[in-house]
KENUZA-649400 format. One line per 3 residues: number of its first residue (from 0); for each residue x, y, z of N, C-alpha, C. Coordinates in steps of 0.2 Angstrom, whole numbers. Layout:
REM KENUZA-649400
NUM> X,Y,Z,X,Y,Z,X,Y,Z | ...
//
This chain:
REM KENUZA-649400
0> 4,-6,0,0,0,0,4,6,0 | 1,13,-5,6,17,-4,3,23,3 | 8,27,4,6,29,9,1,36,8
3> 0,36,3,-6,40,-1,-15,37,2 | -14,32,0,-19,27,1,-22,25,8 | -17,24,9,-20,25,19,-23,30,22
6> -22,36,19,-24,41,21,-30,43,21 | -31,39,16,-41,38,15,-44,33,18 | -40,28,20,-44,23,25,-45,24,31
9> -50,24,36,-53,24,41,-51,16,46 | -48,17,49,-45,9,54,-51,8,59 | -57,4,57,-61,3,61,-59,-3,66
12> -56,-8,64,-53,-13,71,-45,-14,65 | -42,-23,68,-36,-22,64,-39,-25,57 | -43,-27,58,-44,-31,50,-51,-29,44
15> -54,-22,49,-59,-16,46,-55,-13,44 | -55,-9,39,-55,-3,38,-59,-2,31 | -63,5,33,-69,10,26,-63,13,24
18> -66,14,19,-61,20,13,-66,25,16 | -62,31,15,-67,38,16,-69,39,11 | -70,39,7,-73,39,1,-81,37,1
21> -81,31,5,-89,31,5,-90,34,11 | -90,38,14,-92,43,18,-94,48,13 | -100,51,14,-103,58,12,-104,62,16
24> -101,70,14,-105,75,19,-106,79,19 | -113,84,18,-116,88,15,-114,93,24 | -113,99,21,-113,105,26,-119,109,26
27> -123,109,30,-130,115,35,-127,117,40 | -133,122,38,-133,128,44,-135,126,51 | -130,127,58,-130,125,63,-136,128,65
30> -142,125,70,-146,129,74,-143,131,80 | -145,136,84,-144,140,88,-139,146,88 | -135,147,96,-131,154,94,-126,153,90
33> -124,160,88,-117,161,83,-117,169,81 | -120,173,83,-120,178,80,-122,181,73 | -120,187,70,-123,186,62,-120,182,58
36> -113,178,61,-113,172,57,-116,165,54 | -122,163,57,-125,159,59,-129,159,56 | -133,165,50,-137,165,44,-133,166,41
39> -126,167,37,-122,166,32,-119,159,34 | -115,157,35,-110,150,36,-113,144,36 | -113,140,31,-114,132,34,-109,129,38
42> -109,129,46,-105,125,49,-107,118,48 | -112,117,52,-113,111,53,-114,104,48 | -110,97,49,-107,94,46,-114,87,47
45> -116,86,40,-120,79,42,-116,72,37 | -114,69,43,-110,61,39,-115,58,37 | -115,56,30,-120,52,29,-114,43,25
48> -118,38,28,-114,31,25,-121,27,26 | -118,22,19,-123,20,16,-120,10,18 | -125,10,25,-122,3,28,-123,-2,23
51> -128,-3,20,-131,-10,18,-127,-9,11 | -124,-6,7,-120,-4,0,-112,-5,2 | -110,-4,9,-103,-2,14,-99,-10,12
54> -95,-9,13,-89,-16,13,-87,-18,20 | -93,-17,24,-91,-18,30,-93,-26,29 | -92,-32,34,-95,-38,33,-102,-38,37
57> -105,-44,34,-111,-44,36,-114,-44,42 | -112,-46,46,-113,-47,53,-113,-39,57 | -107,-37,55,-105,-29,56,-111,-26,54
60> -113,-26,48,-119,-20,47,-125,-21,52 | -128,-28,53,-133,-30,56,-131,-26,62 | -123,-25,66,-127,-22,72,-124,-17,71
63> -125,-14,67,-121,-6,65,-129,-3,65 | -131,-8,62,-140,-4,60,-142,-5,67 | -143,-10,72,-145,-11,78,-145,-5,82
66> -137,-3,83,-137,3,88,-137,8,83 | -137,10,79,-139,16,75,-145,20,78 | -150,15,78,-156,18,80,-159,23,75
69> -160,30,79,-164,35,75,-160,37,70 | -155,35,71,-149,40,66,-149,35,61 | -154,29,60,-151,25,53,-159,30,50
72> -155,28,41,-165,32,39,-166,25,36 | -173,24,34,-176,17,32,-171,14,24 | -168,21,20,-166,15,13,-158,13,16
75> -157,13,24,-152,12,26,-145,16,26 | -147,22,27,-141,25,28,-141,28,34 | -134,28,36,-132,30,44,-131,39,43
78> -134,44,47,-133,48,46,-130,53,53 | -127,55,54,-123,57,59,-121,65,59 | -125,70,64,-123,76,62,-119,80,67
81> -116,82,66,-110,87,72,-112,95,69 | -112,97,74,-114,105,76,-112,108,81 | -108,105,86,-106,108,92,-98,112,90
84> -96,112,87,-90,118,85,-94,123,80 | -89,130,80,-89,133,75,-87,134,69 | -81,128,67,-78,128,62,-79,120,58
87> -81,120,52,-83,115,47,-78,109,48 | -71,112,50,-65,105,51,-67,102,57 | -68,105,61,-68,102,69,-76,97,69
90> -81,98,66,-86,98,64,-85,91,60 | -81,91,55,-81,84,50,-78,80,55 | -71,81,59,-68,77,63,-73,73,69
93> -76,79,72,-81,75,74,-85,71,73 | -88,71,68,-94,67,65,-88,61,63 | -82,59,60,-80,56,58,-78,50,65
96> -77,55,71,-75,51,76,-81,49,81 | -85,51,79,-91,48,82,-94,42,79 | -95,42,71,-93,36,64,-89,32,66
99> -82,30,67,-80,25,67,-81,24,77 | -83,28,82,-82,24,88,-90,20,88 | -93,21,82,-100,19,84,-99,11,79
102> -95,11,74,-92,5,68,-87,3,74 | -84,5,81,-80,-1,81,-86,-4,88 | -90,-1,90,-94,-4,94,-99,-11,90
105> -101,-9,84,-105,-12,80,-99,-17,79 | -93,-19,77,-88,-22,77,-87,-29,81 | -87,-27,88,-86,-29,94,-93,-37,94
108> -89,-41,93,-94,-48,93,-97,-49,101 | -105,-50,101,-106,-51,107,-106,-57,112 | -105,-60,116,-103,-65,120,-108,-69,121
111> -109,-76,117,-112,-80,119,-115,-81,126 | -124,-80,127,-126,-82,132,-125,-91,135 | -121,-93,140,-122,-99,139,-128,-101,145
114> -134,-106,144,-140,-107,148,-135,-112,153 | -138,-109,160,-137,-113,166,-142,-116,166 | -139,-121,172,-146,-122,177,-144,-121,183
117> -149,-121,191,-148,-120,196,-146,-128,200 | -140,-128,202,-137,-134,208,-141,-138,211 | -143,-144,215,-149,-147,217,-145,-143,225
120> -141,-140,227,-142,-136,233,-144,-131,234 | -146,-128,226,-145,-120,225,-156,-120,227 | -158,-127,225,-165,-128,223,-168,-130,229
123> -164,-135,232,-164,-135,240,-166,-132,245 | -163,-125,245,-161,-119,247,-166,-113,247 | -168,-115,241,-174,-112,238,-180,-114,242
126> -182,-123,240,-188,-125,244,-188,-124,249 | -182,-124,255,-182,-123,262,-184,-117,265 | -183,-112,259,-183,-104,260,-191,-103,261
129> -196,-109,254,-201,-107,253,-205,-108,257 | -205,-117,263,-207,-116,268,-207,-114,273 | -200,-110,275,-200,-106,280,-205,-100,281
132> -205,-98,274,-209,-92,274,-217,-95,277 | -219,-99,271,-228,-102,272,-228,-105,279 | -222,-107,281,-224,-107,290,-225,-101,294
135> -221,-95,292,-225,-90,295,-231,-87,296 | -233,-88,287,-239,-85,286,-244,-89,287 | -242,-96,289,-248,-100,293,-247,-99,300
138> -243,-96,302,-243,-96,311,-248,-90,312 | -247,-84,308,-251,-78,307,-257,-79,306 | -261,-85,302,-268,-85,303,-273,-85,308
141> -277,-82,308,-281,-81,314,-284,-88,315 | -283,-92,322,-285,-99,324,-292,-98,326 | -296,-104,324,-303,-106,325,-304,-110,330
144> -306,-107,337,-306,-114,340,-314,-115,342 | -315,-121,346,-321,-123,340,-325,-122,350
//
């Protein structure tokens, strides 16, 4: 690889990495303060990546889309917006780093649930609990004597 080339790729784990290439980012106008520059200047920075088109593998999209949540839109694209700076690099950088910390969360395999059971002393322990109780609340009923 040249070192031209790398510079375009995005290092999601050691054996992910997106071209920045399929990132897109369209610049709008930040809401809130900024003074009168804030009706002239597009700051704010919207990532858009198109998961289900991506060269991520497939397992990886599945929960890329899971935790996306409201930020995925239905023809599946992840859209990501940064606003919180004043300037348009600080802005792409951030939506950039917020993109891949959310690809490497989506990355991360989850850990086989393995099914227990409970011990025959764990169950024991249990039933002895359960009659101790219903011995109380049979001692607490009011007695009928005849």
């Amino acid at each position: 690889m040249t070192e031209g080339y790398t510079d375009l790729m995005l290092q999601i784990t050691r054996s992910i990495h997106i071209d920045e290439r399929e990132l897109t980012f369209d610049l709008i106008r930040a809401s809130g303060p900024g003074g009168q520059n804030v009706n002239k200047v597009a700051t704010a920075v919207q990532l858009r990546f198109d998961v289900r088109g991506s060269s991520l593998p497939e397992d990886v999209k599945a929960r890329l889309i899971k935790l996306a949540g409201r930020r995925m839109t239905q023809n599946g694209i992840l859209v990501i917006e940064a606003k919180s700076s004043r300037t348009q690099e600080k802005n792409r950088q951030d939506a950039i780093e917020r993109f891949v910390g959310l690809a490497r969360r989506a990355a991360e395999k989850p850990k086989v649930r393995k099914k227990t059971r409970p011990s025959k002393a764990a169950k024991e322990e249990r039933l002895k609990a359960k009659k101790q109780r219903s011995e109380v609340k049979r001692e607490r009923q009011r007695k009928v004597f005849d």
